[in-house]
TILO-91187 format. One line per field, with one value per residue (C-alpha): residue in one letter; residue number from 1; x, y, z. Coordinates in pm, whole numbers, padded with zeros to 5 digits. Example, Ala and Ser with C-alpha at 12.3 -4.5 7.8 and 13.67 -1.06 7.14 Angstrom:
2
type <- c(A|S)
seq <- c(1|2)
c1 <- c(01230|01367)
c2 <- c(-00450|-00106)
c3 <- c(00780|00714)
END
This chain:
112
type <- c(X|X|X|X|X|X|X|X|X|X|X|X|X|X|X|X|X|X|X|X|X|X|X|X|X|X|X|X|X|X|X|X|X|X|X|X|X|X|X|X|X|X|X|X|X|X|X|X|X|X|X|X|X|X|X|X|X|X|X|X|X|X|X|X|X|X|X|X|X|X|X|X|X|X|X|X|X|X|X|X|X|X|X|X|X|X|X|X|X|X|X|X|X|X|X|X|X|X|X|X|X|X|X|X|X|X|X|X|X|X|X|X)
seq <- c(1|2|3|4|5|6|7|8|9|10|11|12|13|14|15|16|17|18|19|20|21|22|23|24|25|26|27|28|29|30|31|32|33|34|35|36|37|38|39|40|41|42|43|44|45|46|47|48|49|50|51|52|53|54|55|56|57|58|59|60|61|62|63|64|65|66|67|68|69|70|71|72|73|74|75|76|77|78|79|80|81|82|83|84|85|86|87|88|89|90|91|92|93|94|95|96|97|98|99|100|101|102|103|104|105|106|107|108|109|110|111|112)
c1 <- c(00000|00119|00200|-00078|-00036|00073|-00109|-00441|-00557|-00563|-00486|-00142|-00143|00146|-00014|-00194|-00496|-00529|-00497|-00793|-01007|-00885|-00949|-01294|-01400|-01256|-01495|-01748|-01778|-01844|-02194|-02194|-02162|-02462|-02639|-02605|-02633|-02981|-03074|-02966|-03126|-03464|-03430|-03488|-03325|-03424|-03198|-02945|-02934|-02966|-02559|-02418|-02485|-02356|-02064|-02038|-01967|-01844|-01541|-01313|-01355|-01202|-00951|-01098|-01185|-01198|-01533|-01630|-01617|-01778|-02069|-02093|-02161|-02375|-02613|-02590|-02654|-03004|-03114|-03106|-03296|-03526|-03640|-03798|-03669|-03654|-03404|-03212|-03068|-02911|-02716|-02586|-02235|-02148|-02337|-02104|-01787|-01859|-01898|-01636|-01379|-01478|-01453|-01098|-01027|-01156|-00945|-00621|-00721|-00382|-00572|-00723)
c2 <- c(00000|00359|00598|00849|01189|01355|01674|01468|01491|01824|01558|01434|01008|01000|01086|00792|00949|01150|00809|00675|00926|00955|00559|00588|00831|00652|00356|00491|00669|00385|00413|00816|00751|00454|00726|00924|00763|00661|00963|01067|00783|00892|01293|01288|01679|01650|01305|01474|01793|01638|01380|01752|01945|01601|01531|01954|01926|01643|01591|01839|01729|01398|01549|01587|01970|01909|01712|01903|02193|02030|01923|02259|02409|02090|02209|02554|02489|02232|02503|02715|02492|02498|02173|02095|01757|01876|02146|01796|01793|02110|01952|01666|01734|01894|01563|01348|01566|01503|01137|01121|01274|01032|00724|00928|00877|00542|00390|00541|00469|00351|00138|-00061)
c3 <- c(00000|-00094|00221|00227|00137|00462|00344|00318|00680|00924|01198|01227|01099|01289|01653|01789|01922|01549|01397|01594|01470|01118|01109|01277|01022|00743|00871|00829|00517|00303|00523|00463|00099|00069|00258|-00015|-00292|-00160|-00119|-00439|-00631|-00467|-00499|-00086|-00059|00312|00358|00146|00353|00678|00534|00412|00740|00933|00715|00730|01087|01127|00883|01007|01363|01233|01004|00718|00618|00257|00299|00550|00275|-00006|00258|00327|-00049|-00128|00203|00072|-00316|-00149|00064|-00220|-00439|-00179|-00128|-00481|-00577|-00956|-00844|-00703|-01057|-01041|-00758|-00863|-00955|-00627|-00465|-00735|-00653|-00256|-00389|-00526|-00255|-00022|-00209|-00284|00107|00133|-00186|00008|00388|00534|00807|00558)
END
């Protein structure tokens, strides 16, 4: 397995207690992102919105401030579509680019 990026995480790999919660968090997401995908797949904005504001809050807590700021604009850009699930679609990419950098996370977890 390649070393991660030591740039990738606000928390230091190298610290036991920061690896604990890096790794927790890492667990998880593979629930975070079935959560959304489902949510996705069924235009639920409210299940959606409620992921983003967790993931918002959560994610740099655990070291991860880059998914903490893409949760953040993809609660913004739903809150701005106002809760019509046709305006869903105008959200997809930033729900695909959130997707997509936390599979990025998962395919280099060092715990794995």
């Amino acid at each position: 397995m390649t070393a991660p990026d030591p740039n990738a995480f606000s928390l230091d790999i190298n610290d036991p207690d920061d690896a604990e919660l890096i790794e927790y968090f890492l667990d998880e997401l593979p629930e975070k992102i079935e959560i959304i995908n489902t949510a996705k797949a069924g235009d639920d904005v409210e299940a959606l919105s409620r992921i983003a504001h967790q993931l918002k809050g959560a994610a740099p807590g655990f070291g991860f401030p880059t998914i903490g700021s893409a949760a953040e604009v993809l609660e913004g850009s739903l809150k701005e579509a106002g809760g019509s699930i046709q305006d869903v679609e105008q959200v997809k990419s930033e729900i695909d680019s959130l997707l997509a950098l936390c599979q990025s996370f998962i395919d280099t977890n060092p715990f794995a």
